[in-house]
C-alpha positions in Angstrom: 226.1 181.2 30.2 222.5 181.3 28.9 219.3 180.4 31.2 219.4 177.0 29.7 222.8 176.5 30.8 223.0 177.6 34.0 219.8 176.3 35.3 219.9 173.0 34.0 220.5 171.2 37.2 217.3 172.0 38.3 215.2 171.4 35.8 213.1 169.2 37.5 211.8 172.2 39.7 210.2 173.5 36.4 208.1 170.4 36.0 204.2 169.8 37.0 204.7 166.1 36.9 208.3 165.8 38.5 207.5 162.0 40.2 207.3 161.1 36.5 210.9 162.1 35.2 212.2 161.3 38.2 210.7 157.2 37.7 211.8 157.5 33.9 215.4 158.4 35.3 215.7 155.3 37.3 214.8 153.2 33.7 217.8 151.5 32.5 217.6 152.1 29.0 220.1 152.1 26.5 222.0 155.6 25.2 221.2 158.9 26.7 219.8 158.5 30.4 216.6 160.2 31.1 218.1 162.4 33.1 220.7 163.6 30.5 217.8 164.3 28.1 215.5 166.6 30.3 219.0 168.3 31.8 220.4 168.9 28.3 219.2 171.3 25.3 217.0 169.1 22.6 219.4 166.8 20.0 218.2 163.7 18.0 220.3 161.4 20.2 217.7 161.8 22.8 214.8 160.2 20.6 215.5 156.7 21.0 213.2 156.8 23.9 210.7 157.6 21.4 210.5 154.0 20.6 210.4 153.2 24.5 207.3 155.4 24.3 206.3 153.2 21.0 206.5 149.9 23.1 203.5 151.6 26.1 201.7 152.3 23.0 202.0 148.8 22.4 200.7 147.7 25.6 197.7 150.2 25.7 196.3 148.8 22.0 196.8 145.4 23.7 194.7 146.5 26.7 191.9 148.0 24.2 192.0 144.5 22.3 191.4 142.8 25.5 188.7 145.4 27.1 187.2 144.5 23.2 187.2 141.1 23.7 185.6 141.1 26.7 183.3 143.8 26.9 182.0 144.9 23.1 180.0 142.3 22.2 177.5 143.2 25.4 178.4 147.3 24.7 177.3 146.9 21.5 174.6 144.3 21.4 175.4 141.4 19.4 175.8 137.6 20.0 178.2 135.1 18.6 175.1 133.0 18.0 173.4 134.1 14.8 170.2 135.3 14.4 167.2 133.1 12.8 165.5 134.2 9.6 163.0 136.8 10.5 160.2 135.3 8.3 160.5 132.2 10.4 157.4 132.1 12.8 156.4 128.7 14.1 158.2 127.3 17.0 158.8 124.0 14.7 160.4 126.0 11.8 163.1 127.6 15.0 163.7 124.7 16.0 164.9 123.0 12.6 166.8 126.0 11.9 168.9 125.8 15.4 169.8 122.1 14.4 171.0 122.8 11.5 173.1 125.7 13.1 174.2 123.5 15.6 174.8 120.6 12.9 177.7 123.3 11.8 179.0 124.6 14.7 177.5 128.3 13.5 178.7 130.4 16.4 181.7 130.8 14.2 182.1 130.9 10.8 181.0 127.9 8.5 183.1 126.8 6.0 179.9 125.9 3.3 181.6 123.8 1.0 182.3 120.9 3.7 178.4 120.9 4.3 175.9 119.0 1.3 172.9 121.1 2.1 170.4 118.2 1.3 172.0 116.0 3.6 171.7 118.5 6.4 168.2 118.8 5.7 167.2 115.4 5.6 169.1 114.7 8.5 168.5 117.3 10.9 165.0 118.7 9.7 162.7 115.5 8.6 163.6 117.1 4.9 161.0 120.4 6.0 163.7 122.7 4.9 164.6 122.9 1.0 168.8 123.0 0.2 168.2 126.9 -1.0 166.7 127.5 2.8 169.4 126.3 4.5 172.3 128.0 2.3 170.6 131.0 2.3 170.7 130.5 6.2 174.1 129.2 6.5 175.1 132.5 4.2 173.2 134.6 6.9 175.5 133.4 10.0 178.5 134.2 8.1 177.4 137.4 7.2 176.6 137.8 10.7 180.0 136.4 11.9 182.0 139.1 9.2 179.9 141.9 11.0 180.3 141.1 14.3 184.5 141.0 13.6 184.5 144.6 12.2 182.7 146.3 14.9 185.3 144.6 17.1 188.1 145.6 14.6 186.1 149.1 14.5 185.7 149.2 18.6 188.9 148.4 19.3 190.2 150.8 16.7 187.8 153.6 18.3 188.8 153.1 21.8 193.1 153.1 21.5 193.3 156.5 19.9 190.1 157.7 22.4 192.4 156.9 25.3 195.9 157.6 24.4 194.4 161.3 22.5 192.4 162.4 25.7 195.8 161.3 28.0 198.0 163.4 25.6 195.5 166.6 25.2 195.1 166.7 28.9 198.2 166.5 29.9 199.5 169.0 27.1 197.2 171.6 28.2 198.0 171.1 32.2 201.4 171.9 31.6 201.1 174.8 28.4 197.7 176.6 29.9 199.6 179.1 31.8 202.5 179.4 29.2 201.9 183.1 27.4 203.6 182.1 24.6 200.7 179.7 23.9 198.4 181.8 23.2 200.7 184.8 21.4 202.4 183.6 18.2 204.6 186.7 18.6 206.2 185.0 21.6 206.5 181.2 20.0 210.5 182.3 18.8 211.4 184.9 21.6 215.3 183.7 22.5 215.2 180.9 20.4 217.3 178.6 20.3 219.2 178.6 23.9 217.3 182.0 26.3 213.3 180.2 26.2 213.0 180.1 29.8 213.3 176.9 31.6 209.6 176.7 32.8 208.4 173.3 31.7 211.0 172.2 29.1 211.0 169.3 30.9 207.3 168.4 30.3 207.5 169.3 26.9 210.1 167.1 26.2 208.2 164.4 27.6 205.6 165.5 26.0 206.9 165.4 22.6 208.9 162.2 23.0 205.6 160.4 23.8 203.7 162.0 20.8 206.7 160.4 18.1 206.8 156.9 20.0 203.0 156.8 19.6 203.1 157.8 15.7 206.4 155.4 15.7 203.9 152.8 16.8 201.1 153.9 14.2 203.2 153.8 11.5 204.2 150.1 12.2 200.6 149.1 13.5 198.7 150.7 10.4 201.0 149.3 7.6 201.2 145.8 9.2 198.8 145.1 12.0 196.0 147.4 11.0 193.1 147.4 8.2 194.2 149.1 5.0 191.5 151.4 4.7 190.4 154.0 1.4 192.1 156.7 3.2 195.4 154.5 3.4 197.9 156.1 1.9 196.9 159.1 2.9 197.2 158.6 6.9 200.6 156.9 6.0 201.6 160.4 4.6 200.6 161.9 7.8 201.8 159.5 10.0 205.6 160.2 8.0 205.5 163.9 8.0 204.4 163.9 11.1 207.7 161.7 12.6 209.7 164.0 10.7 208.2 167.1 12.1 208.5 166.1 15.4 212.0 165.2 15.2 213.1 168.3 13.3 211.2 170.7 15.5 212.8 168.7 18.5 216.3 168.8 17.4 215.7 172.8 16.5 214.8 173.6 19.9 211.4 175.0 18.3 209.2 173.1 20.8 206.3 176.3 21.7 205.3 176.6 18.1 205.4 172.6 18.2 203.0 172.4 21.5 200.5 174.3 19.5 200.8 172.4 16.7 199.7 169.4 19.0 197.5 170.9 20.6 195.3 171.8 17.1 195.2 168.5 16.0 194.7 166.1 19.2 190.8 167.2 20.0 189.4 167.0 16.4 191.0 163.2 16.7 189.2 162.4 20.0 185.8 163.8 19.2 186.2 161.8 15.5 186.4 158.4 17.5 183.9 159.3 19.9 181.7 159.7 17.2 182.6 156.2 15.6 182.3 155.3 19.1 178.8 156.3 19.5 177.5 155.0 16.1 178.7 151.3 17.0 176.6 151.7 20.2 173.8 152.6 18.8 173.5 155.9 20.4 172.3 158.2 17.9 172.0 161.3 19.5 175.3 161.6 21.1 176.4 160.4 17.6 175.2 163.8 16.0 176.2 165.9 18.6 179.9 164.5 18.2 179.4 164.6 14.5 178.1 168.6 14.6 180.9 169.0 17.0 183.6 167.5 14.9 182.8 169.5 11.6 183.6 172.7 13.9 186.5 171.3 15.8 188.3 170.3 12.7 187.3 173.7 10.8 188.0 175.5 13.8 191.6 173.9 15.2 192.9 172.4 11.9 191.8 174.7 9.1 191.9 178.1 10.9 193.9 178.4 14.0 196.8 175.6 12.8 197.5 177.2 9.8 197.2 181.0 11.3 198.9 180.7 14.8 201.5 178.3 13.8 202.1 177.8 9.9 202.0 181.3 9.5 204.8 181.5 11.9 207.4 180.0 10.8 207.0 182.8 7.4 206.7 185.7 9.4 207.5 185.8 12.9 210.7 183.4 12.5 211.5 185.2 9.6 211.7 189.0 11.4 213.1 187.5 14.8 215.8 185.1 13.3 215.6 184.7 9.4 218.8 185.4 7.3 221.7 184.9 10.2 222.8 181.6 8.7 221.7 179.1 6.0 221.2 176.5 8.7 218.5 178.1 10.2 216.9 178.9 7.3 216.7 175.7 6.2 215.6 174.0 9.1 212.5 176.4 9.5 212.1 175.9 5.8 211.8 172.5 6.0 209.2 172.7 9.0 207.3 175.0 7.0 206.5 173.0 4.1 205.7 169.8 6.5 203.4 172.1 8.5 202.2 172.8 5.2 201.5 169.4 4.1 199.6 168.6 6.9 197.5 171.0 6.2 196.9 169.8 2.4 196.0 166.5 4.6 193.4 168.2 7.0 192.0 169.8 3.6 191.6 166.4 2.2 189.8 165.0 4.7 187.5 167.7 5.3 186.3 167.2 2.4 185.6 163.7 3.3 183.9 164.6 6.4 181.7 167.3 4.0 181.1 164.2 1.5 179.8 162.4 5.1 177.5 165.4 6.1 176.0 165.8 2.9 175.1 162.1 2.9 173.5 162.6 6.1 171.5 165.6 5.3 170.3 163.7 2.1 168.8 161.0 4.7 171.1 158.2 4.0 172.7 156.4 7.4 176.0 158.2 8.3 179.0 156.3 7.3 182.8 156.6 7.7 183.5 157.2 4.5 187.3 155.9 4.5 185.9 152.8 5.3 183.7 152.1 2.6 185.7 149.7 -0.2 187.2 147.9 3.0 183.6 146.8 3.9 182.3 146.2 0.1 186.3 143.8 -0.3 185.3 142.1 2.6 182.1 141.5 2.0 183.1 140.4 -1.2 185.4 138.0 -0.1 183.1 136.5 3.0 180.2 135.8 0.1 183.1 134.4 -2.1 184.1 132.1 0.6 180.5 131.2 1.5 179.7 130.3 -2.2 182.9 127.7 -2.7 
């Protein structure tokens, strides 16, 4: 019987984070135990805990919306209560303007057309302020209000992929660091599918499982929960062939040359919401340095060594160690090729976006996100819309 076989029973001894399986074990869940999966070779019945994995995802974005709710508006800097007009100077002038503000409530956003603006004026300001004054003021706040919600909407959508990214990298490279087939693409297809050596299936299953529950959770949270941003479609593309991957690769045993795959694509993702992260605090310097450092991550992990060390692969080193023995095979690895290969179309793409973004910098303009651009300039057109009614 192969390694895999024989073994199995103790495959628990080959894990760095044993106390782990053996809690997920004592999980009643529907189907396949826990234990069956980690104790068994790789099959698509064992990723219906993906979705278990897609429910903690859950959780964590609710714990980022609350740590949002409470803690960005100080992080940040800004206050529910809107700012007064900057060319207001006298202390009488302020004083008209915050009765008028809190005539309409304006630490939330004012609904204009249930508000005659000379009536306000004559009533709350002794008539010193004209109608035009206190629209244009009353246009302000909800302008403020609009900004205010999207860098909450952009915090909170910072800080989720910041902490469930830096858990995943870490915890892929604690158990893969020592793993010599890591690093040597020659070694990613040695006895494949049933002689790879025991050491640390188990944690790579886990490892894997968790990565398509959290992209089973993107997919749902970015079509339905999430804004649709200029890159939309696009990320929905990844999100699919990334699933798909995932699954394939799992079911085909091929999980080294899958490890690495993860392991190229979850640091650029980290360092590009740090950077976001930085820019809504206001902290410019570490802003650039994550910038600079994301240009050469994402050239570096995404544009060199995925498509080298692993897309490469699956043409060359598959080929000479397993290619033409059956159809099945072929296929499979086939069909991983050209996903691996349209992710990397993807990485292309938004390279180019993140060129686009240097290039504005260098030309002195304020960075920007550039994916986010036309959902800013609809909402903003929407907001004034609303404000003009």
């Amino acid at each position: 019987a192969s390694t895999f076989l024989t073994a199995r029973d103790k495959m628990t001894q080959y894990s760095k984070v044993p106390f782990v399986h053996e809690w997920l074990s004592k999980l009643s869940y529907p189907g396949a135990s826990w234990s069956e999966v980690i104790h068994t070779e790789p099959s698509l019945d064992h990723l219906h805990w993906a979705f278990l994995f897609a429910i903690f995802s859950a959780v964590l974005q609710l714990f980022c919306y609350a740590t949002t709710k409470l803690f960005a508006s100080t992080l940040i800097g800004f206050s529910s209560t809107p700012p007064l007009p900057r060319h207001v100077k006298s202390k009488a002038e302020q004083s008209y303007y915050r009765r008028v503000g809190e005539a309409v409530r304006y630490t939330r956003p004012i609904e204009l057309s249930q508000y005659d603006c000379k009536a306000l004026s004559a009533t709350h300001c002794d008539g010193q302020l004209s109608a035009k004054e206190i629209e244009r003021f009353l246009i302000a706040c909800n302008e403020h209000h609009l900004e205010c919600r999207k860098n909450e909407t952009r915090f909170q959508e910072s800080l989720f992929p910041i902490l469930t990214k830096t858990f995943t990298l870490t915890f892929g490279v604690y158990i893969s660091y020592d793993q010599a087939w890591l690093y040597d693409r020659n070694l990613f297809y040695v006895g494949w599918p049933h002689e790879q050596g025991l050491d640390g299936v188990a944690d790579i299953k886990l490892l894997y499982i968790a990565h398509i529950g959290w992209y089973v959770y993107k997919l749902f949270g970015q079509t339905l929960l999430d804004r649709h941003l200029k890159d939309f479609m696009a990320a929905l593309v990844h999100h699919c062939t990334t699933i798909v991957l995932m699954s394939l690769s799992y079911h085909a045993s091929l999980l080294r040359v899958g490890v690495a795959v993860l392991l190229c694509h979850d640091p650029s993702d980290i360092i590009l919401h740090g950077a976001k992260l930085m820019r809504l605090l206001q902290q410019t310097i570490c802003m650039n340095v994550l910038f600079a450092s994301l240009v050469i991550a994402w050239f570096v992990t995404r544009l060199l060594v995925f498509p080298y060390h692993c897309v490469l692969s699956t043409f060359l080193e598959f080929k000479e160690q397993h290619g033409n023995k059956n159809t099945h095979d072929d296929v499979v690895i086939s069909c991983c090729s050209f996903l691996m290969t349209t992710l990397f179309i993807l990485h292309l793409h938004w390279f180019w976006l993140i060129v686009k973004a240097v290039r504005r910098t260098l030309s002195g303009k304020p960075p920007s996100d550039p994916r986010s651009d036309n959902e800013a300039d609809q909402d903003s057109q929407q907001q004034t819309n609303s404000t003009k009614k």
